[in-house]
N, C-alpha and C positions, 0 to 999 in steps of 0.2 A: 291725892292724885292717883288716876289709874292709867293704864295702858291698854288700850285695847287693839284690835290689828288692824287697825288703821291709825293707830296715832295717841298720842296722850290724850284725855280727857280731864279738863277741871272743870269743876263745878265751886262756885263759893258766892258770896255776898258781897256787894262791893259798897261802900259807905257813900253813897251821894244823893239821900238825903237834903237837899238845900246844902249841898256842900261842894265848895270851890275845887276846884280840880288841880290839883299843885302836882309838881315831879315828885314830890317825896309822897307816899302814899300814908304817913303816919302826919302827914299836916293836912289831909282831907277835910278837917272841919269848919275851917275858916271859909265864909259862905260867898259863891260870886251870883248863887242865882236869889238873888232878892231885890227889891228894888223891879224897877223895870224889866227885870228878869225874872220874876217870882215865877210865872206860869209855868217857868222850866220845873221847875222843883217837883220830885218825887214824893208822895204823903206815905211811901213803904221806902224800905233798904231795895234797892235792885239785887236780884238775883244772877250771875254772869255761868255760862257753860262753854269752854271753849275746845272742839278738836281741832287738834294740829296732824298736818297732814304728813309735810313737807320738813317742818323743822326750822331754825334758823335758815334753811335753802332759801325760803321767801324772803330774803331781804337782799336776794340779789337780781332780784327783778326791779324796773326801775319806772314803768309807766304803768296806768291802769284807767279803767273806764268802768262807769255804771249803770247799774241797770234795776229795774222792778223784776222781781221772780216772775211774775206776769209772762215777761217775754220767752222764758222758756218751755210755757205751756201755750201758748196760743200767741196769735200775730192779731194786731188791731188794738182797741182799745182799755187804757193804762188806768189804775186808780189814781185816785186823785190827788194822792201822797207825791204822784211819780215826782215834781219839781222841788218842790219845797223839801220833803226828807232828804231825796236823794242831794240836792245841794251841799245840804249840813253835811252829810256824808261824803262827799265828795272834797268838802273843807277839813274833815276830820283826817281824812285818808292822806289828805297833804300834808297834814304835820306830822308824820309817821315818816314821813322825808321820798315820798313816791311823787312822780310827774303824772297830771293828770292828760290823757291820750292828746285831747284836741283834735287836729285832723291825721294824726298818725294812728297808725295800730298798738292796742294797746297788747303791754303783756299779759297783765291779768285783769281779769271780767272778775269784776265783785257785782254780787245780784244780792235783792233785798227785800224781804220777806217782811209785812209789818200786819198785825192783828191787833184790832183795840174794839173793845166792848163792854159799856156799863155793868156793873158786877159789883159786889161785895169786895173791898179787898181782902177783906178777913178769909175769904176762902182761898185764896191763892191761885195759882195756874200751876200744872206740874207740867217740865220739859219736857217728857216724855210724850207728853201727848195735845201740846200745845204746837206743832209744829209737823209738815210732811218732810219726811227728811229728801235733804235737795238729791240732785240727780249724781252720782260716781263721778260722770265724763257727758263732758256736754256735746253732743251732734255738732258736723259743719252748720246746717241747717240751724238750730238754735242759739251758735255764736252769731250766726248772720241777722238774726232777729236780733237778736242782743246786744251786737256789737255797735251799738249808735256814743256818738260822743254830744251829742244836746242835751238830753237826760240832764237837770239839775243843774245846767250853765244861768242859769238865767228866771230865777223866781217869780213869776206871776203875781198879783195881789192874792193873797190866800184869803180863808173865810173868815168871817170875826171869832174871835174866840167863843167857846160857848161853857158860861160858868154855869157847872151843872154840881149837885151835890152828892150823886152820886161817884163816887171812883171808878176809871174808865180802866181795866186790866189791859195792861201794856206788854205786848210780846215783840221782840225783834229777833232775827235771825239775818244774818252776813255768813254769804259762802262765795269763798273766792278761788278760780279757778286760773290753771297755766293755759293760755291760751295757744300755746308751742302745741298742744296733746287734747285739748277739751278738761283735762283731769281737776279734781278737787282737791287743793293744797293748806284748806283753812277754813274752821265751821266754827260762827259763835251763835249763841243764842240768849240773848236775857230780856229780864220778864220785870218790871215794874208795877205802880198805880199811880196813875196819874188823875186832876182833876180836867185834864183838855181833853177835848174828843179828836181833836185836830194834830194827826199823825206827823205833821212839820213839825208840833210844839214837842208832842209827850215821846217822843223818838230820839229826839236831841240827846238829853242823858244815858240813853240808852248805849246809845251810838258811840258816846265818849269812853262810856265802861266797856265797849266787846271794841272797841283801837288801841285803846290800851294796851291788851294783848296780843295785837297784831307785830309781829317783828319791824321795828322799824328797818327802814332802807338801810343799805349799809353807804349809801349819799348821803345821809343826815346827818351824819357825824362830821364831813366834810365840809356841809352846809355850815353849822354852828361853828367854824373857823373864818367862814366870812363874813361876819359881823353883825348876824342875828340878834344876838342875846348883848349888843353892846349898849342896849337902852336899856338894860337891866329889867326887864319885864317878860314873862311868856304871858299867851293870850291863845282865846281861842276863838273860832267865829261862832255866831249866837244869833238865834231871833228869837224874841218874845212871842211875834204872832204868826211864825215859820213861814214869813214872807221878806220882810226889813232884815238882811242878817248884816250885820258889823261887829268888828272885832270887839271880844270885851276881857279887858286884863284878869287874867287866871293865875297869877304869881307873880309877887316884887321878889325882888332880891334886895337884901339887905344895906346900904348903902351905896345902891347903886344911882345910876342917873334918874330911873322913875322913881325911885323911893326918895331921894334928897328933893325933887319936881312937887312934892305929894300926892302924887297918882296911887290909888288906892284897889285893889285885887276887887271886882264888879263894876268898877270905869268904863263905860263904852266908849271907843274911840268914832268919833262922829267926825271929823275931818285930821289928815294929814299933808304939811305941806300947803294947808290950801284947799286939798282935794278929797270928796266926798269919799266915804269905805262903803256905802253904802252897797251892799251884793257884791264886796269883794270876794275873792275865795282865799283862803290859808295861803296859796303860793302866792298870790299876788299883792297881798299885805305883805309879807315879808318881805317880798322887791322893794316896795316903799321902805320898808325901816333898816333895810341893812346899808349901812355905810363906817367907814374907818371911826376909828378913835378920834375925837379931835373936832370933827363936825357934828352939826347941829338940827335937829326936826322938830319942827313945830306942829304941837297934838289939840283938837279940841276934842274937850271930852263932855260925856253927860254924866251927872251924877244924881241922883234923886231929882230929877227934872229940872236940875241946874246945870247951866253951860259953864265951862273954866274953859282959860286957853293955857296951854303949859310950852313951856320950849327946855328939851333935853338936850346937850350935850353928847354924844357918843363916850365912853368910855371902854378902856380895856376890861370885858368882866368874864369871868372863867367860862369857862363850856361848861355846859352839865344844863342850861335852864333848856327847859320843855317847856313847848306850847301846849 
C-alpha cells in the first residue's frame, strides 16, 4: 500500500475466480457462481485498485444514487449497460448498508465507467492506462445531468448472452462523490476476463470486488441487530443474463436455520413468502427476511434446475454475516 496526496492507494488481486463471495475472505473458494450462475465467473483472478479519498468519513453518509460516467460528459443518450450493470450495482451498494436515493436527494452520486473488448487475456489491461481518470469535483450542471434516481430500478430484458471464445477484457471503474461540494471521496478500478460481451453479466464480479472496499455505512451495523442474518445465510443479488437478477445465497452459517433447512451457498431464491424476488434490490430482500427469533419464512429455491421449497425458523445468530 501507498499514499499518495489524495488518499491511499491499493492495488492487489482479489480471488473470484468462480469463487463464492463469503465475509471471511480466506473462505473465498467455496464456489456460488456455477450452475445457473456460471456465466458470472471470471476465466483470470480480478485485479482491484482502490483510492480513498475521504477515509472511513464515508460511511457516514447514508443515501446514494447512480449513474453511467456518460452523464458527466454529455446529456442524451446512455450505453446500453446503463440498467442492467447499473442495477447490480445499485444492489451491491445496498449491502454496504447505504439507502438507495429514490425520490430524495441522494448524498453521494456513484458514476460508472465499464470497457469490455475481445482480447487475448494473456496480455492483460494495465490501470494506468485502461481508464480516464474521473473529474476532482463535479459542476452543479453535471450533478444535474446525473443526479436521476431510475438509473438501474428497473431491468429491461437484456440481450441473449453471446458465447464467444474469445475472452472479453473487463475493466470497471466506481467513483463516488459527496454531493454536499461536487468532491471525489472514493475511486475503484478493476480489470478482469470474462467469456460474456454483455456488461450486466461480466461486471457483476467486478462490482462485488471494488464494494468490498467500499466503507460500509456506519447503519449496517445497526441493521444486522434487526434481524438480518437471523436465517443464518448472507446472500447476494445475481443475474445470469444481467436482466432476471434474484438473490443467491453467498454464505451459510454453520448450524444455523439455512444450514439445518439444507440450503446450500449458489441457491437462488426464486420466491419468498409466496412472493416472486424476481428484480428485487439488496434493500428490499432484506425487508422480506428480517423478522424476530421465533418466526418463520417460507423460501423456494432453485438449484441445478431443480425447484425445493424450504421453511426456516428464525433463530438468534450472531452479527458479523455479510451479504
Amino acid at each position: 500500500m501507498s499514499a499518495g496526496k489524495h488518499g491511499a492507494i491499493v492495488t492487489g488481486v482479489l480471488m473470484l475466480t468462480g469463487c463464492a463471495l463469503m465475509p471471511d475472505g480466506n473462505n473465498e473458494a467455496q464456489s456460488f457462481a456455477s450452475g445457473e450462475l456460471a456465466a458470472l465467473a471470471h476465466t483470470t483472478q480480478p485485479r482491484v485498485r482502490i483510492a480513498d479519498f475521504a477515509g472511513e468519513a464515508v460511511s457516514r453518509f447514508q443515501t446514494f444514487a447512480v449513474a453511467p460516467v456518460e452523464c458527466s460528459k454529455r446529456a442524451g443518450a446512455m450505453p446500453a449497460y446503463t440498467n442492467g450493470a447499473l442495477f447490480a450495482l445499485r444492489s451491491q451498494f445496498e449491502a454496504r448498508g447505504y439507502a438507495f436515493a429514490g425520490n430524495e436527494k441522494p448524498a453521494i452520486l456513484v458514476l460508472m465507467d465499464y470497457r469490455g473488448s475481445a482480447a487475448d487475456s494473456s496480455t492483460g489491461a494495465q490501470f494506468d492506462t485502461a481508464f480516464t481518470a474521473p473529474p476532482a469535483v463535479l459542476s452543479p450542471a453535471t450533478i444535474g445531468r446525473c443526479q436521476r434516481t431510475d438509473w438501474g430500478t428497473a431491468p429491461p430484458a437484456g440481450p441473449p448472452l453471446r458465447p464467444n471464445d474469445a475472452a472479453y477484457r473487463v475493466l470497471v471503474q466506481l467513483t463516488a462523490y459527496d454531493l454536499s461540494n461536487g468532491a471525489a471521496i472514493w475511486n475503484g478500478q478493476a480489470i478482469g476476463s470474462s467469456l460474456q460481451g454483455d456488461p450486466a453479466v461480466s461486471s457483476q464480479l467486478l462490482l462485488r470486488a471494488l464494494l468490498r472496499e467500499f466503507p460500509m455505512s456506519s447503519d449496517r451495523w445497526r441493521n444486522l441487530t434487526l434481524g438480518f442474518g437471523n436465517l443464518g445465510f448472507g446472500f447476494i443479488v445475481a443475474s445470469a443474463d444481467g436482466s432476471r437478477f434474484r438473490p443467491v445465497i453467498s454464505t451459510i452459517r454453520e448450524d444455523g436455520p439455512a444450514d439445518t433447512a439444507g440450503l446450500l451457498v449458489g441457491d437462488q431464491i426464486i420466491k419468498i413468502n409466496g412472493i416472486d424476488t424476481l428484480n428485487m434490490s439488496t434493500a428490499e430482500f432484506s425487508a422480506m427476511i428480517a423478522g424476530a427469533p421465533g418466526t418463520v419464512a417460507s423460501f423456494t429455491v432453485a438449484r441445478s434446475g431443480l425447484m425445493s421449497e424450504h421453511v426456516l425458523q428464525r433463530a438468534q445468530v450472531p452479527a458479523g454475516l455479510a451479504f
